[in-house]
C-alpha positions as CSV (number, residue, x, y, z in Angstrom):
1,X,22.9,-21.2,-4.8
2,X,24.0,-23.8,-6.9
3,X,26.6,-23.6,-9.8
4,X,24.2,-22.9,-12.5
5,X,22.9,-19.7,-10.2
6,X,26.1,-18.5,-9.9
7,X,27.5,-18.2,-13.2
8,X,24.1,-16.8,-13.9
9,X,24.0,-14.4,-11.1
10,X,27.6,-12.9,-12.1
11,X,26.7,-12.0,-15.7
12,X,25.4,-8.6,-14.4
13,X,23.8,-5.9,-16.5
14,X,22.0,-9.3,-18.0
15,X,18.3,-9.1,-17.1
16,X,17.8,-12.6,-18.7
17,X,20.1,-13.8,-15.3
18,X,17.4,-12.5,-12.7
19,X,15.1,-14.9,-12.4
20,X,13.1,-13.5,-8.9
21,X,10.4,-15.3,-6.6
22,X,7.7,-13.2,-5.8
23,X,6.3,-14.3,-2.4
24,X,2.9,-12.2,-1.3
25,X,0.4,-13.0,1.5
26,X,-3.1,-12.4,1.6
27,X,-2.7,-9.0,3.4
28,X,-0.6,-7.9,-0.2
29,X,-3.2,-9.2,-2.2
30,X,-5.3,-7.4,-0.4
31,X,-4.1,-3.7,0.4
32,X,-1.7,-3.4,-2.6
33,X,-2.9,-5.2,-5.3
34,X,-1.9,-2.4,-7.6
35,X,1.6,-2.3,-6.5
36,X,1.5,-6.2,-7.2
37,X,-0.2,-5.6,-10.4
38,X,2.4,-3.0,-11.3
39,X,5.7,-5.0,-10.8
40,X,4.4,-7.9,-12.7
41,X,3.4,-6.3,-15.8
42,X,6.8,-4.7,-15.3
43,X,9.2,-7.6,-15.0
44,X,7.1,-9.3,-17.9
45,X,7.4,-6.0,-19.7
46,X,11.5,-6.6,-19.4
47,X,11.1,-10.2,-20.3
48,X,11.7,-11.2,-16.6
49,X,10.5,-14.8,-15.9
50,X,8.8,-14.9,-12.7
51,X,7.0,-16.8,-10.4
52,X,4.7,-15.6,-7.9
53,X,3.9,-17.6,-4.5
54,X,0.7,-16.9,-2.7
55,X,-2.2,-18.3,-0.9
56,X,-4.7,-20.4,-3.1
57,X,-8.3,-19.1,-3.6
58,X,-6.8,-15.6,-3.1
59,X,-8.4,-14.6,-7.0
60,X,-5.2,-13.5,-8.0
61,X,-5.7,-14.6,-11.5
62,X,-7.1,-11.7,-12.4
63,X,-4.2,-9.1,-12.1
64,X,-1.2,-11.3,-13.2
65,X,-0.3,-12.6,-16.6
66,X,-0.1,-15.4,-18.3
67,X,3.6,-15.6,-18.1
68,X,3.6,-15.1,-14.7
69,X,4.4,-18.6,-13.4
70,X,1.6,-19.0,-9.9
71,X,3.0,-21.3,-7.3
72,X,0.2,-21.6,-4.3
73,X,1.5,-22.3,-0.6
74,X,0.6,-23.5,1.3
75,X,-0.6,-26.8,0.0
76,X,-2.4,-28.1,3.2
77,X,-3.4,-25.4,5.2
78,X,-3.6,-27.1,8.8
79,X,-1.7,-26.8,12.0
80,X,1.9,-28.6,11.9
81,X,2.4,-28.9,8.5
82,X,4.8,-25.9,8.3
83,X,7.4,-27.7,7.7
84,X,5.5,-30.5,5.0
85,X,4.3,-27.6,3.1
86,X,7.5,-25.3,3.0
87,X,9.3,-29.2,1.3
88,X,6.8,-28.8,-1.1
89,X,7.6,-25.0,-1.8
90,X,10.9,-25.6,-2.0
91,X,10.6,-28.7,-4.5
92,X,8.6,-26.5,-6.7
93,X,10.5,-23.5,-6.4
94,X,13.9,-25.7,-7.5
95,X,12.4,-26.4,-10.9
96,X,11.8,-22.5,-11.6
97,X,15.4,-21.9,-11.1
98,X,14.9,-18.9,-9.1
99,X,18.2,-16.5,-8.9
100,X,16.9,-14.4,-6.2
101,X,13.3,-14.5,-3.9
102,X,11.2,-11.2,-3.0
103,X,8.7,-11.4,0.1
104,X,6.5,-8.6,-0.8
105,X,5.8,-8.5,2.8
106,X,6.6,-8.4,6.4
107,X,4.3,-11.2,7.7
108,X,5.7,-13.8,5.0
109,X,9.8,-13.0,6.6
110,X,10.1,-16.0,8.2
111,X,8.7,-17.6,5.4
112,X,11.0,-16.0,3.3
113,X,14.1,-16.8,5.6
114,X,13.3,-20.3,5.4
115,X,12.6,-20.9,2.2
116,X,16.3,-18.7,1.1
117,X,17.9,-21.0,3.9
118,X,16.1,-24.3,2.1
119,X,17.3,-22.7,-1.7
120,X,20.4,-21.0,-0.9
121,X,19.6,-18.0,-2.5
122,X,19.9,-14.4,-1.6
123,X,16.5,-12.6,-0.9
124,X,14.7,-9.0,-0.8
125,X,12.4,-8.5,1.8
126,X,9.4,-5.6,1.8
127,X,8.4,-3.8,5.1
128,X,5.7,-1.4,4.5
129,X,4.9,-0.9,8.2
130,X,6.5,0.3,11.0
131,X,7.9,-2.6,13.3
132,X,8.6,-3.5,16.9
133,X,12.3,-4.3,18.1
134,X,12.0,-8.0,17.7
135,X,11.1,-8.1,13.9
136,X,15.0,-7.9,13.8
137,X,15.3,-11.7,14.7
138,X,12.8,-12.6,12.1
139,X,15.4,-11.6,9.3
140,X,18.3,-13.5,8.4
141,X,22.1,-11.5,8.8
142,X,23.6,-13.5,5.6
143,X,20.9,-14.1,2.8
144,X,18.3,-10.9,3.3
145,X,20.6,-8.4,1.1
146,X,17.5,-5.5,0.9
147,X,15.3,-4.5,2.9
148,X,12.8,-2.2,0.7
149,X,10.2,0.7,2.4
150,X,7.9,2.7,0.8
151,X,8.4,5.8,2.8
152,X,11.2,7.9,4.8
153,X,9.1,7.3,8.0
154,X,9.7,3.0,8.0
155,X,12.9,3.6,6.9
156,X,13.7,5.9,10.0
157,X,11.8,3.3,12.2
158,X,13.7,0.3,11.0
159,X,17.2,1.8,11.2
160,X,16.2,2.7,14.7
161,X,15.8,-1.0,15.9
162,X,18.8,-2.0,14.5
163,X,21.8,-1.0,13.0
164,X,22.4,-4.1,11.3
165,X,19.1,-3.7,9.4
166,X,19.7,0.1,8.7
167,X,22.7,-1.0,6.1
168,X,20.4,-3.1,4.0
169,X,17.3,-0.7,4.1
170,X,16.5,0.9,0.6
171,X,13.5,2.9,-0.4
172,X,11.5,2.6,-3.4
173,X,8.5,4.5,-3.6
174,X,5.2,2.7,-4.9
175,X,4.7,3.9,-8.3
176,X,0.7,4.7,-9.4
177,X,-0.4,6.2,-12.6
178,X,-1.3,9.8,-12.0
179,X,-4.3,11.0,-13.7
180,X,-5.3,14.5,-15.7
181,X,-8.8,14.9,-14.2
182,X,-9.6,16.7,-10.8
183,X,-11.9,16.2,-8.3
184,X,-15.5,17.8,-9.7
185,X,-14.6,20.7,-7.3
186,X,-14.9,23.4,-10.6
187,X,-18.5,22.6,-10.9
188,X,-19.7,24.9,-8.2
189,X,-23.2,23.8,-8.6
190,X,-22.5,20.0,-7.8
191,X,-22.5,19.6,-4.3
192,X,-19.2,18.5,-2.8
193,X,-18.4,14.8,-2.8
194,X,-16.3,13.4,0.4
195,X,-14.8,10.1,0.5
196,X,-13.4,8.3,3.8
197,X,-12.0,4.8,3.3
198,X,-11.3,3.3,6.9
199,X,-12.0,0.1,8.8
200,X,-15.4,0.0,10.8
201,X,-14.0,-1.6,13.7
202,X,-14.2,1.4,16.3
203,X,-16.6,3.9,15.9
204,X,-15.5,6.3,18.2
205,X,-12.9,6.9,15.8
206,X,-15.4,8.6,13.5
207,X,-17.1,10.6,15.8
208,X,-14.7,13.8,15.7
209,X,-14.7,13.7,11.9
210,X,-18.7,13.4,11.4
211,X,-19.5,15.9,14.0
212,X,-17.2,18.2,11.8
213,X,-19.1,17.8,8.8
214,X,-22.4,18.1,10.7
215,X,-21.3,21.3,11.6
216,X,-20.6,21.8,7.7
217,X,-24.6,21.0,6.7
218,X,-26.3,23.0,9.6
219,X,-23.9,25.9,8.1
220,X,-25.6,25.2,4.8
221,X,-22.7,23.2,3.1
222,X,-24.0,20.9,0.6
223,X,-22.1,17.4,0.4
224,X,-22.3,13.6,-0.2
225,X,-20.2,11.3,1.7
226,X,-19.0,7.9,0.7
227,X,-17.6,5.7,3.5
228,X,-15.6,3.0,2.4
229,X,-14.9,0.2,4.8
230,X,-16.9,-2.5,6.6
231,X,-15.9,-4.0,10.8
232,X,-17.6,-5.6,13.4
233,X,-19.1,-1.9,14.6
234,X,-20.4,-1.0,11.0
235,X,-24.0,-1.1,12.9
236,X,-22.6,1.4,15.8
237,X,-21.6,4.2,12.8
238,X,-24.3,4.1,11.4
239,X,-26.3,4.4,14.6
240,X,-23.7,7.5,15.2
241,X,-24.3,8.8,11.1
242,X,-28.4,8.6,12.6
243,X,-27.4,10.4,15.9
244,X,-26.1,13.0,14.1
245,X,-29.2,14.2,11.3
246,X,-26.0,12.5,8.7
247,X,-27.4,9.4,7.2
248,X,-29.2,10.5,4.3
249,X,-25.9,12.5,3.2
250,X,-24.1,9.2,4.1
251,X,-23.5,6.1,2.1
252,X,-21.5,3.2,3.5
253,X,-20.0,0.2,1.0
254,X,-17.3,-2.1,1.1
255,X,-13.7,-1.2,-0.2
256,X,-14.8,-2.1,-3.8
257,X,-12.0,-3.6,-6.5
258,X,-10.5,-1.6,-8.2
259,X,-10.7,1.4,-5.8
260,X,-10.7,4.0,-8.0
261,X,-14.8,3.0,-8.5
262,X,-15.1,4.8,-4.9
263,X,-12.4,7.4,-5.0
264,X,-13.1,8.4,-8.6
265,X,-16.0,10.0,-7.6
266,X,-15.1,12.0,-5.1
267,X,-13.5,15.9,-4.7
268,X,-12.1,15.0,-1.4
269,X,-10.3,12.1,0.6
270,X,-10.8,12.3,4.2
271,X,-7.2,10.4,6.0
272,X,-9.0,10.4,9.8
273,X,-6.5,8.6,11.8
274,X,-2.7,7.8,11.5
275,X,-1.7,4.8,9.7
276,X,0.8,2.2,10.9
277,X,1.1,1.0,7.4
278,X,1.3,2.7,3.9
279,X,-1.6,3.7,3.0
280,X,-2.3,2.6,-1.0
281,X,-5.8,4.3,-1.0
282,X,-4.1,7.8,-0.2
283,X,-1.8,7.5,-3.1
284,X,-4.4,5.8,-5.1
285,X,-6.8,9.0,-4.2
286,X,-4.3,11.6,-4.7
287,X,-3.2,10.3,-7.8
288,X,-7.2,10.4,-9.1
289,X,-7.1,14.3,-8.3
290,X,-8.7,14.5,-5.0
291,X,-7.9,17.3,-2.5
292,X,-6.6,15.2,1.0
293,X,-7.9,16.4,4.3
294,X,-5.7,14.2,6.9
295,X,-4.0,13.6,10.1
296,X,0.0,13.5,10.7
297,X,1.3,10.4,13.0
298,X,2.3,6.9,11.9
299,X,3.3,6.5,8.4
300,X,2.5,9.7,7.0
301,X,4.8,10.7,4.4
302,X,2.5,11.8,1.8
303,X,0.7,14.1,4.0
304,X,2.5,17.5,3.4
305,X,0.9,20.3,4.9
306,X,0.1,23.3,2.2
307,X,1.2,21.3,-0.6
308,X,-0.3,17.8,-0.9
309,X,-3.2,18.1,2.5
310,X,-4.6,20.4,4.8
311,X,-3.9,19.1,8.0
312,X,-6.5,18.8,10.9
313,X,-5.9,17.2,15.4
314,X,-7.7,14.2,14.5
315,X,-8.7,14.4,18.0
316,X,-9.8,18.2,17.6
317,X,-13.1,18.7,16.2
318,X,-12.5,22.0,15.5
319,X,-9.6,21.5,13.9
320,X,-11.1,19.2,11.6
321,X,-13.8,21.4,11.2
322,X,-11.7,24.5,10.0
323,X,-9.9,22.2,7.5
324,X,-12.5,20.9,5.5
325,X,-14.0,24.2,5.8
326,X,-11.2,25.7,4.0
327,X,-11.2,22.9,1.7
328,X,-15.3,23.2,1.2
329,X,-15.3,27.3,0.7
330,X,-11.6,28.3,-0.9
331,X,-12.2,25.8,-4.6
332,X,-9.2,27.4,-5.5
333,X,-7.4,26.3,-3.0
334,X,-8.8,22.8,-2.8
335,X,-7.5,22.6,-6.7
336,X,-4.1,23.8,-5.3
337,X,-3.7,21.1,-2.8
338,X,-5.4,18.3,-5.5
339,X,-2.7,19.5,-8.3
340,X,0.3,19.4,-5.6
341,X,-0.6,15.7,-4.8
342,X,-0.7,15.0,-7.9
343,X,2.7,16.7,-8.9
344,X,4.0,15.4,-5.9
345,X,3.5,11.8,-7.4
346,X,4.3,12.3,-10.9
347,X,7.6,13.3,-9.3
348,X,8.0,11.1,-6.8
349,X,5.6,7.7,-7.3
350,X,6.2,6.9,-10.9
351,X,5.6,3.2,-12.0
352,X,8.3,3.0,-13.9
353,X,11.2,3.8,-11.2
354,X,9.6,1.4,-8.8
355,X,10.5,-1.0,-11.3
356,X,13.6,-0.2,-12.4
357,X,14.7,0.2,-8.4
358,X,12.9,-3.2,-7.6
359,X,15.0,-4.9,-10.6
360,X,18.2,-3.2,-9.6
361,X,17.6,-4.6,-6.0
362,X,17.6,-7.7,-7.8
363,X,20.8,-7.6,-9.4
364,X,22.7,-6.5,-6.6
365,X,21.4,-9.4,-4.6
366,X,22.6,-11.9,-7.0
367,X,25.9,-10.1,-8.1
């Protein structure tokens, strides 16, 4: 950090002295655009200049503002030319007059370490998925001051590989907006709208959770499900949704932008296997009012039996059967576990503390 930095960095309680590096990857763009969205509109919203470092032809334009100063990296995207693109970075970087860098995620950390190790500066690194015992080495023991998680369960996971990381671990939850309206679950003459979002790349996975719900129509349960995904076995579930008497209740589409034009029209939200990652469409759904049906394993944090999900064996048939059953027969229920989630967030989730804990991370990191 040079001179300039410091005497910036040491005024404090001065928001005008953070002056942080956003640095996403296409997978960010791409699962949590809202969380992106969300922490630029804040920072601009505290008169925060900021600069934002992603992959070119990503479409980012859309979601960030004018203020936001776009840096794209890397410049020429070809084998070898790590280390001629990360010069370039850094040379644009330096006329920002960045206090403090953010890698909004785990797949950019060596990125991230190089770039603070090119800079000087102190930086904040994301991890919103649980990690293996080497992702230690990819983090740097002087200049990564944070590590932020979005959830108990990475926290837990990280601390467990290393002691050395567990210090620097902080959560801050992923704020979403939490809407007034439920699911359409108090019109008892509509029929029931289910919504799965999940990759198509293994079709087996879908096969407990669709015999479940052909169980549901041969007991005279009226529904609609929306699948939301596509994969290299799309053509196998479907051949399993035929298999099964389901595809004219069945409609598969992409995961359309912004995902709430899925999720908003559904009364339930179907989590079918565990997650490895934070999973943005659960908080997205729960925060739109649907009742969650899901699965505990991986990074499940949100899933709270009784309160925010029924939980069903995602290997159990049965088990999934007599969950959604519950959910499909007791309304008043299904409105119970829809409000929860949705208190649950309002408590928990807010946009505005993920912002204020992201910019305090900030601040600590130059102090």
């Amino acid at each position: 950090m040079n001179e300039a930095q410091k005497k910036a960095a040491k005024k404090g309680g001065d928001a005008k002295a953070v002056r942080p590096v956003l640095i996403a990857s296409e997978s960010t763009l791409f699962d949590y655009p809202m969380f992106l969205e969300h922490l630029l509109v804040g920072l601009v919203a505290e008169s925060i200049p900021v600069a934002l470092v992603c992959p070119p032809n990503c479409g980012v334009e859309s979601i960030i503002s004018p203020s936001v100063e776009l840096i794209h990296h890397p410049v020429i995207d070809l084998p070898f030319m790590g280390h001629y693109n990360r010069k370039i970075l850094g040379g644009k970087l330096e006329k920002f007059k960045p206090t403090v860098l953010h890698c909004l995620c785990e797949s950019k950390a060596l990125l991230a370490r190089k770039i603070s190790h090119i800079l000087g500066l102190p930086y904040v690194l994301t991890v919103n998925s649980l990690q293996k015992k080497y992702f230690q080495f990819l983090i740097s023991s002087s200049r990564c001051v944070k590590i932020t998680v979005p959830a108990e369960s990475i926290a837990a996971n990280l601390a467990g590989i290393s002691s050395r990381l567990a210090k620097r671990i902080f959560q801050v939850n992923m704020g979403a907006f939490v809407g007034e309206d439920r699911g359409h679950f108090c019109e008892a003459s509509q029929p029931v709208s289910v919504v799965i979002a999940h990759r198509l790349d293994d079709a087996e996975e879908f096969e407990k959770v669709l015999g479940a719900l052909r169980h549901l129509a041969i007991d005279g349960r009226e529904f609609m499900l929306v699948i939301a995904g596509d994969g290299r076995e799309e053509s196998q579930v479907r051949k399993l949704l035929g298999a099964l008497g389901l595809s004219d209740m069945v409609t598969i589409v992409p995961q359309l932008k912004p995902w709430g034009t899925v999720l908003g029209v559904g009364d339930i939200f179907i989590r079918l296997a565990p997650n490895t990652s934070f999973d943005p469409l659960l908080l997205e759904a729960m925060s739109l009012g649907l009742a969650v049906a899901g699965c505990k394993g991986g990074v499940d944090d949100l899933i709270i039996d009784g309160k925010t999900a029924v939980v069903f064996e995602p290997e159990d048939e049965l088990s999934i059967y007599a969950s959604l059953q519950r959910l499909f027969d007791r309304r008043e229920l299904t409105r119970e576990i829809a409000d929860g989630g949705q208190e649950y967030l309002r408590e928990h989730y807010t946009v505005s503390k993920m912002v204020s804990d992201i910019l305090q991370t900030y601040r600590d990191a130059v102090d």
